[in-house]
C-alpha positions as CSV (number, residue, x, y, z in Angstrom):
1,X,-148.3,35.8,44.3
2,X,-151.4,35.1,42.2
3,X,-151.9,31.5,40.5
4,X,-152.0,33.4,36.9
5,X,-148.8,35.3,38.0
6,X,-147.0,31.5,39.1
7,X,-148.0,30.0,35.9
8,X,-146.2,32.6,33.8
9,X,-143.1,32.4,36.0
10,X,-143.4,28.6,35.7
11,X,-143.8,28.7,32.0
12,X,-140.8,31.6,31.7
13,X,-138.8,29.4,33.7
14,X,-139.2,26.5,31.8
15,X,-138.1,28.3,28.6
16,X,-135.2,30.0,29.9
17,X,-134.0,26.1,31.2
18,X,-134.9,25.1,27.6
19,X,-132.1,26.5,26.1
20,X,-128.8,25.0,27.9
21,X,-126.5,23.8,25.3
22,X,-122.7,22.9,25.4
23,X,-120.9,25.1,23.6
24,X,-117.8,22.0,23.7
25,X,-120.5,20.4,21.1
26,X,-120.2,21.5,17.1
27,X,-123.1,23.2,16.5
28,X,-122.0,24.4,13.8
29,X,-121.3,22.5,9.9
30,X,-120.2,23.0,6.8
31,X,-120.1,26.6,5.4
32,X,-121.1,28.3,9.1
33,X,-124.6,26.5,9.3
34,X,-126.1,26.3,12.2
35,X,-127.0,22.9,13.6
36,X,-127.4,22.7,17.1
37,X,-130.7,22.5,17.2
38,X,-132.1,20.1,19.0
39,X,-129.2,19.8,20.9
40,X,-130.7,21.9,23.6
41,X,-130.9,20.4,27.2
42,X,-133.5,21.2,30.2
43,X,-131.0,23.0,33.1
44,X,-132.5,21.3,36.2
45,X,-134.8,23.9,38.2
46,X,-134.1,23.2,41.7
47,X,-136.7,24.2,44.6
48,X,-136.9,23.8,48.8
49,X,-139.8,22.3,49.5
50,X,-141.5,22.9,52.8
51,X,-139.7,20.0,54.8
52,X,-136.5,21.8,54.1
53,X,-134.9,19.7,51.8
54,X,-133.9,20.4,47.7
55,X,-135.4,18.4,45.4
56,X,-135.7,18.6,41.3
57,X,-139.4,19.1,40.3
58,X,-140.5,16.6,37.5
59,X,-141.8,18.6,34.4
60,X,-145.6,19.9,35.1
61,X,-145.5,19.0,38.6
62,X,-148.0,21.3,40.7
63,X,-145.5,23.5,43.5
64,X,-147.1,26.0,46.2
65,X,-146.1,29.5,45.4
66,X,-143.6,29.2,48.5
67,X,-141.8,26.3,47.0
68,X,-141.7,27.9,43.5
69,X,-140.3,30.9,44.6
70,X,-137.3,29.1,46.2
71,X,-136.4,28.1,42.5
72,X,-132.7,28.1,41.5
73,X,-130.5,26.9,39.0
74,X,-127.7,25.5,41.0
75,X,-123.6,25.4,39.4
76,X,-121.1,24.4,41.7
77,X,-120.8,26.5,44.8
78,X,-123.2,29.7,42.7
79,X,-127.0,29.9,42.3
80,X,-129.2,31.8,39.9
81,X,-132.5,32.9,41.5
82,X,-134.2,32.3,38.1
83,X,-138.5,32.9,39.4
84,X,-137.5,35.8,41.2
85,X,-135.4,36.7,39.0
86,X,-137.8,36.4,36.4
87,X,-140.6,38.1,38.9
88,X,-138.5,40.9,38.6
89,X,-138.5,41.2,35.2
90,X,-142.3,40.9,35.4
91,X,-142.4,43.9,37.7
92,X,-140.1,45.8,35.8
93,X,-142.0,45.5,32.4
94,X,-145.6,46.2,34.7
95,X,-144.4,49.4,36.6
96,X,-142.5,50.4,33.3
97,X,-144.0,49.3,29.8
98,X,-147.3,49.0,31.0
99,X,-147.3,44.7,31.1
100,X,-151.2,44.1,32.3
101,X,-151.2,40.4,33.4
């Protein structure tokens, strides 16, 4: 995987985690307004690093394109294999709608 190609999944990632909510909160007022924003949270990418062990990275923090890979969003016993997941999508759009990166 190329650096360009990690920073995209990196910065996809980071949206998709950007836009947790619960939906237990009103986020919505008076005459069917929206209001909820800003009451987004970040979902917690977790990664293996090379010692084995899951950790959380801190926002902007530099991971190997073996660690990033290993990113998931963990949810009780289930985990969503959100960067190759999202390389996926990547490869999809490339091989069929002509995505040049």
């Amino acid at each position: 995987m190329n650096k360009k190609r990690l920073e995209l999944l990196i910065k996809l990632e980071s949206l998709v985690g950007n836009e947790c909510y619960n939906a237990n909160t009103q986020n919505w007022g008076a005459g069917g307004k929206f209001e909820g924003k800003g009451r987004e949270f970040r979902y917690p990418l977790t990664v293996i690093g090379k010692d084995g062990k899951k950790t959380k990275p801190k926002p902007g923090e530099r991971l190997s394109a073996d660690v990033a890979a290993t990113g998931h969003y963990a949810f009780g016993a289930n985990q969503l294999h959100i960067i190759r997941a999202l390389d996926q999508v990547l490869g999809y759009l490339e091989e069929n709608h002509r995505l040049q990166l």
